[in-house]
C-alpha positions in Angstrom: -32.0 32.9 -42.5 -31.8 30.0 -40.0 -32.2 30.8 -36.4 -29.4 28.5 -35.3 -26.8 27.0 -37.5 -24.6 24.3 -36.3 -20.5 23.6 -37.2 -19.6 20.2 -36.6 -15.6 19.3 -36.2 -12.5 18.4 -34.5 -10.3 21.2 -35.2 -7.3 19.3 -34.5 -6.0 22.4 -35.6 -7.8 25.2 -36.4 -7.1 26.0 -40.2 -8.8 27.9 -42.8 -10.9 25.9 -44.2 -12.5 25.4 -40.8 -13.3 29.4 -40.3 -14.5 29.8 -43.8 -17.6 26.8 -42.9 -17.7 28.9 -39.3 -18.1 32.3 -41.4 -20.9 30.6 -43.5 -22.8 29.4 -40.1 -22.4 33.6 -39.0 -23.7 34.6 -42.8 -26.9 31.8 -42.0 -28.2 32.3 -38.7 -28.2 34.6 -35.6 -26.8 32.0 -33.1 -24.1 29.4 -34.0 -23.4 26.8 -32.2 -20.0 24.9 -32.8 -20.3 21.4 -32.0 -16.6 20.0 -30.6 -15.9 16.5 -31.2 -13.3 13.9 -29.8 -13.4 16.2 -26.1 -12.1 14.2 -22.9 -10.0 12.4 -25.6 -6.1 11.4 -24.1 -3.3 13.1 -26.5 -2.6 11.5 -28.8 -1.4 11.9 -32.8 -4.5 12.3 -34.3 -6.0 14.5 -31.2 -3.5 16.5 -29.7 -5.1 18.8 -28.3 -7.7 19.1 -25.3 -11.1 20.9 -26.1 -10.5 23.5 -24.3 -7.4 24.5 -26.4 -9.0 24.3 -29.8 -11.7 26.6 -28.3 -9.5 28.8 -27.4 -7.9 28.3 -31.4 -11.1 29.1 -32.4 -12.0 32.1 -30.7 -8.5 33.6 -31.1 -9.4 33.3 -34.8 -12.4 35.0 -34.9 -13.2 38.7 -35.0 -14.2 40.4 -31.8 -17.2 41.0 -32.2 -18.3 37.4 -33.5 -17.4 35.6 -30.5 -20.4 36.5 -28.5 -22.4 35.0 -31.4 -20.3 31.4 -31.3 -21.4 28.8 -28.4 -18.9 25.5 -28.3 -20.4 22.7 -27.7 -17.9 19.9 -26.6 -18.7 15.8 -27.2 -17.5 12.7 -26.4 -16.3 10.3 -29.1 -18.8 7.0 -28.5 -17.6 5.4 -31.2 -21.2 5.0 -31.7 -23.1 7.0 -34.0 -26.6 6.3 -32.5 -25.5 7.5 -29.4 -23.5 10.5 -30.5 -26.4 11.8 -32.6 -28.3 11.7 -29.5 -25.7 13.6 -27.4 -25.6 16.2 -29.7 -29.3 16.5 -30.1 -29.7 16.6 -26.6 -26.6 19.2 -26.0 -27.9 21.7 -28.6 -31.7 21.6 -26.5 -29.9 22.4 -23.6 -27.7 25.4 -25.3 -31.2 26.4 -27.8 -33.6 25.3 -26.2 -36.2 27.8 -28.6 -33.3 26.9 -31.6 -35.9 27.2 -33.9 -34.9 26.1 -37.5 -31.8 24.8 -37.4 -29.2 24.6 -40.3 -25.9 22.2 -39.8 -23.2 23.7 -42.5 -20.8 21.0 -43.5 -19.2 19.1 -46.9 -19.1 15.5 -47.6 -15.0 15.2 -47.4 -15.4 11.1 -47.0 -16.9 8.3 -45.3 -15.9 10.5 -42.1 -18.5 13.0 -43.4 -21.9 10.2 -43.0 -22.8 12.2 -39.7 -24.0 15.1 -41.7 -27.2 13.1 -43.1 -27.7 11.8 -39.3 -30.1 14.1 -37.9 -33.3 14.4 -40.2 -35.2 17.4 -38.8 -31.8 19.6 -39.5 -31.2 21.6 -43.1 -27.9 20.9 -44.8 -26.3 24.2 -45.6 -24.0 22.7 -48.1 -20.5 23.9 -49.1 -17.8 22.9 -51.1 -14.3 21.7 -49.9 -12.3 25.5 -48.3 -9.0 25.1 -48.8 -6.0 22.6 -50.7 -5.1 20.7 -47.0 -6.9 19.1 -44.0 -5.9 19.0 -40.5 -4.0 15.9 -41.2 -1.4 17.5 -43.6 -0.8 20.2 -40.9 -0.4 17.5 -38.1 2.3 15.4 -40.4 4.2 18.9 -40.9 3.7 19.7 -37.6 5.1 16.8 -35.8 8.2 16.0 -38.1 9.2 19.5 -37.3 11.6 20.0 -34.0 10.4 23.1 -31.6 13.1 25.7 -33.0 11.9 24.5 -36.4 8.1 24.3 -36.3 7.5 28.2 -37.9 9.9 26.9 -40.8 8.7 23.5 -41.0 5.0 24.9 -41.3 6.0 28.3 -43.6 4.4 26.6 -46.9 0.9 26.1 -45.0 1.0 29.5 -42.9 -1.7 30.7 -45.9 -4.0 27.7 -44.7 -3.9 28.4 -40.5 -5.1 31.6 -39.0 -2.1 33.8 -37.5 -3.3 32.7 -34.1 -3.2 29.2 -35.0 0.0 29.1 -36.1 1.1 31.2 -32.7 -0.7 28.3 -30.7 1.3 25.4 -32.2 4.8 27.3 -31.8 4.3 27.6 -28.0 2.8 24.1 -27.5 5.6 23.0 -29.4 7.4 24.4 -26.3 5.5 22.1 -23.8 6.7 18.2 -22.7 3.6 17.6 -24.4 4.7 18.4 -28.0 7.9 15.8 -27.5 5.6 12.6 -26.3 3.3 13.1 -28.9 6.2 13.2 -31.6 7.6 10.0 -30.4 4.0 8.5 -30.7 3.4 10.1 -34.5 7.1 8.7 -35.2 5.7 5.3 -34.1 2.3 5.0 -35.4 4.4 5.8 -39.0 6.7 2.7 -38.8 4.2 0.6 -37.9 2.0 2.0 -40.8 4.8 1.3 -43.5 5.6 -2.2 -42.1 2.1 -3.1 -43.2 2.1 -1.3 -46.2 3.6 -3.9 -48.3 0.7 -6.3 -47.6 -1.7 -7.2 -50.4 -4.3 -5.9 -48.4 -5.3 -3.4 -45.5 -4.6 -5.8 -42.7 -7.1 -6.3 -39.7 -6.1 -7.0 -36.2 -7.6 -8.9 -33.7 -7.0 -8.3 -29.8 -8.6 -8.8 -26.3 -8.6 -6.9 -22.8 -9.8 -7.9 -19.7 -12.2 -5.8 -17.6 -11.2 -7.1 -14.4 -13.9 -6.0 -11.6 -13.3 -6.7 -7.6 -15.0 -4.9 -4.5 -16.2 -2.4 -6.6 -12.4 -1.7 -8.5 -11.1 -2.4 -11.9 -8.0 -3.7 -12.9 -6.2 -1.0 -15.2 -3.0 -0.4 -16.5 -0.6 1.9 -17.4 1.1 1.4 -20.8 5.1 1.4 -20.7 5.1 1.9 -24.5 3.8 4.0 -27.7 1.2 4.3 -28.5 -0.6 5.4 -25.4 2.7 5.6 -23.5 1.3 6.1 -19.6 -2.0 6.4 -20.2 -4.5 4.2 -18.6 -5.6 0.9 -19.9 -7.2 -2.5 -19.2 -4.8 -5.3 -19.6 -4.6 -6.8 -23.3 -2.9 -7.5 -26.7 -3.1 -9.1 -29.6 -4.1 -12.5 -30.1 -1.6 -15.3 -31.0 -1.7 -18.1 -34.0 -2.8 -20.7 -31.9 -5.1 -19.2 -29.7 -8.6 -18.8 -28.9 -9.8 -15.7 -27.4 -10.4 -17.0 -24.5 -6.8 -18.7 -24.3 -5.6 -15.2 -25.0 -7.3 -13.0 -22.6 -6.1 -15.0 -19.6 -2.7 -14.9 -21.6 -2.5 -11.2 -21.4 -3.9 -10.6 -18.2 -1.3 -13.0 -16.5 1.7 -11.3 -18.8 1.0 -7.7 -17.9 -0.5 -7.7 -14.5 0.6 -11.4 -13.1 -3.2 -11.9 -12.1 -2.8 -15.9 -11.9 -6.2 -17.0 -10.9 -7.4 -20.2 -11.3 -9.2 -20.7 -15.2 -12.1 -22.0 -13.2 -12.3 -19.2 -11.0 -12.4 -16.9 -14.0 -14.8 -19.0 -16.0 -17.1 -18.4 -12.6 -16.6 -14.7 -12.9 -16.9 -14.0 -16.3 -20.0 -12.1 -17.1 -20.2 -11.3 -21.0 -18.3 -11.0 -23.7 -18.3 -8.3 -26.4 -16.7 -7.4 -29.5 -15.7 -3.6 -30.2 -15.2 -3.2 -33.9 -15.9 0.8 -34.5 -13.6 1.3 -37.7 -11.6 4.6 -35.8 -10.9 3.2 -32.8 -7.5 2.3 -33.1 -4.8 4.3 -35.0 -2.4 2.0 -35.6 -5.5 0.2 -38.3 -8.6 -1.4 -38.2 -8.1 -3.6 -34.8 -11.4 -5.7 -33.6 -10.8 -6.6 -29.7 -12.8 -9.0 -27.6 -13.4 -7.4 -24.3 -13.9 -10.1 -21.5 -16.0 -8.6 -18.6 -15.2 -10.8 -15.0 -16.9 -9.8 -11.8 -15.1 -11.6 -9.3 -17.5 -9.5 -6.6 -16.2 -9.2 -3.0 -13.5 -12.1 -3.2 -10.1 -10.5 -1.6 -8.0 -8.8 -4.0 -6.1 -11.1 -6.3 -2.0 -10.1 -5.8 -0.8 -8.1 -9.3 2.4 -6.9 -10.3 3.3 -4.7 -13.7 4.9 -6.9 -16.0 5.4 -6.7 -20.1 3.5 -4.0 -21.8 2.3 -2.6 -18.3 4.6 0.2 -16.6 1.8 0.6 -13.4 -0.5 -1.7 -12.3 -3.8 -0.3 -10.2 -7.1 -1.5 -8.6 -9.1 1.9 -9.3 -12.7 2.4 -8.0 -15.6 2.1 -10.0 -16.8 5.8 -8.5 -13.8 6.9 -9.6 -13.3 6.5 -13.8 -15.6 9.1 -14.8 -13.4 11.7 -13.6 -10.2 10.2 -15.4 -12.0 9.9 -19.0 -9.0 12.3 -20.5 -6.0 9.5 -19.4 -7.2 6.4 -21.2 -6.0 5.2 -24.3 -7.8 4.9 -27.6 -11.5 3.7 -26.7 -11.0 1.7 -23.2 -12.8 4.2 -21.0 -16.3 3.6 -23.2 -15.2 0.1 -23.3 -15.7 0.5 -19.7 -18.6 2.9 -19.9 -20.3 -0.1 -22.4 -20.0 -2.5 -19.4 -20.5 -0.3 -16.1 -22.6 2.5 -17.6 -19.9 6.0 -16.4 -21.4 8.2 -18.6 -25.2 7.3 -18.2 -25.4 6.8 -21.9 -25.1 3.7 -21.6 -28.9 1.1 -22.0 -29.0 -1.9 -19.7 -28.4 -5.6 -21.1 -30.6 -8.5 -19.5 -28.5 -11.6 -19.4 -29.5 -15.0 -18.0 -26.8 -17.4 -17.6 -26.7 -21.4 -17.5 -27.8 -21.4 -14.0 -31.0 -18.6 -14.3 -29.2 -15.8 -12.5 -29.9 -12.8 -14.0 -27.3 -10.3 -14.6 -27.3 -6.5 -15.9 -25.0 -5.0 -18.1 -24.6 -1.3 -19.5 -24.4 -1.8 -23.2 -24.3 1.5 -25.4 -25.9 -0.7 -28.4 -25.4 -1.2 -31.3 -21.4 -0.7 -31.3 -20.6 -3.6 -29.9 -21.7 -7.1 -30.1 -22.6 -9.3 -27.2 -22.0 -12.8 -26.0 -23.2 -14.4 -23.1 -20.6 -17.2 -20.9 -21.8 -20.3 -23.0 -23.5 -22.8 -21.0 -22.2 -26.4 -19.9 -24.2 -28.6 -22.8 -26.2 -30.4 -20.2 -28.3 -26.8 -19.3 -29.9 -24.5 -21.5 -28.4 -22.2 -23.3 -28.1 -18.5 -21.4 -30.4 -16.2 -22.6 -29.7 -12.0 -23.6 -32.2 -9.7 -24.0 -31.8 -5.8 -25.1 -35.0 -3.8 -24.2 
């Protein structure tokens, strides 16, 4: 008998085979503490729903008198495993702080399932695959379904989802919510079968601008699927002929019509780094070169929405944190990486060319840093990670 067993998923929904591992965690230990992933996540296809609903999922599906036993941890995606182990760690001590021995119940589905040898210290309470579906099959049924049709369109999995879950997805097919994130699924599958002819998975390259001025960043809001109105930096996909470089001053003048001098950005650009988690794009494996510019207390450059962009908006720094739920895929910690929102987040020493030294929040080892390269009459600029 454990003292507190630990249930690490998404729930994006809440089927059987989730409660059967959640039973096994009850069976194990006297506490259980169920570890929420992807929370403070925007909508999307792949997490539809906020944290806060698949708790309540959960708890609807559980017997009365086990709920008092069940704690729900909620954590951020960082698209950093270092970092998330430590998050979790850290949120359990505060839940248990006297947890005792500690059992984390859990099956090795796929490469998804590396997190459950991440925390040494921690018993495996192993158990076989629960169920003949995932999540994933119930979100494809789900969202090819039309509101008056969902209970239908989902009768041959109604064995594999508690009675409550299945209750929950009829009335949020009811909600303005259910009808965005339809047109987003029906996207992201187009766009997945016009690649699927290639000889091979295909890899995208992109780049965004963090754009910083008087303490504000330059976001966007996205006119189009995926990520229709959420919050953005400005960005895209790189071109045949360009360098990144070329392309990030590309995009920020197409969608925002920020038309600053190249020297003026060259002078402001602070470090460069490459975000290359393998989840953090559904539309495929997409590697983007984020461009970090401080432009400090010059005046406002003029913007205007243009292309991709439906809104364009200087936001304060001392603001983000509170709007982690409305950005799309990973560009609030592609903001956290450089400004440190979250206090995860280690600092990153950099000299440049010319001996200033700068600071940077980098949550390492996700992404990969360069400093501005130096003229090649000076010495090259110099990083340092404590």
């Amino acid at each position: 008998m454990y003292d507190t067993a630990l249930y690490i998923g998404r729930f994006e929904p809440v089927h059987q085979g989730h409660m059967a591992l959640l039973q096994r965690a009850l069976d194990s230990a006297r506490q259980v503490i169920v570890v929420m992933g992807s929370a403070w996540q925007a909508r999307s296809p792949k997490n539809p729903f906020t944290a806060a609903e698949r708790e309540q999922m959960l708890r609807e599906a559980l017997p009365e008198a086990d709920r008092a036993r069940v704690q729900v941890l909620p954590v951020r995606d960082y698209y950093n495993e270092a970092v998330w182990v430590q998050a979790v760690r850290e949120g359990v001590a505060r839940i248990a702080p006297e947890a005792g021995r500690i059992g984390l119940v859990g099956h090795f589905k796929d490469a998804t399932s590396s997190y459950l040898s991440a925390f040494p210290g921690w018993e495996l309470i192993h158990m076989e695959r629960q169920g003949r579906i995932d999540a994933t099959a119930i979100r494809d049924a789900y969202f090819g379904a039309t509101p008056t049709t969902v209970r239908t369109e989902l009768d041959d999995l109604r064995g594999e989802m508690p009675a409550s879950t299945l209750a929950f997805l009829e009335r949020f097919a009811q909600t303005p919510h259910f009808a965005a994130l339809q047109e987003e699924w029906r996207m992201l599958r187009r766009y997945r079968e016009a690649w699927s002819a290639a000889p091979y998975p295909p890899v995208f390259v992109t780049v965004d601008a963090v754009l910083r001025c008087q303490d504000h960043v330059l976001l966007i809001r996205r006119a189009h699927a995926p990520g229709k109105g959420q919050l953005a930096v400005p960005g895209g996909f790189i071109e045949q002929r360009e360098t990144v470089w070329q392309s990030c001053l590309r995009e920020l003048v197409e969608e925002t019509h920020c038309q600053l001098p190249e020297a003026t950005m060259r002078a402001a650009l602070q470090v460069v780094a490459v975000f290359d988690h393998p989840d953090r794009s559904q539309r495929g494996r997409t590697l983007t070169h984020a461009h970090y510019f401080d432009l400090g207390q010059a005046p406002f450059p003029t913007v205007q929405a243009d292309d991709d962009a439906q809104q364009v908006q200087w936001t304060p720094v001392a603001e983000l944190a509170g709007m982690e739920e409305e950005f799309f895929e990973d560009h609030f910690h592609m903001l956290d990486h450089f400004l440190g929102l979250t206090g995860s987040a280690q600092p990153l020493r950099c000299s440049n060319w010319l001996g200033q030294e700068r600071t940077w929040f980098v949550a390492k080892p996700s992404v990969h840093i360069k400093c501005p390269p130096a003229p090649a009459s000076h010495a090259a600029a110099r990083c340092s990670q404590p």
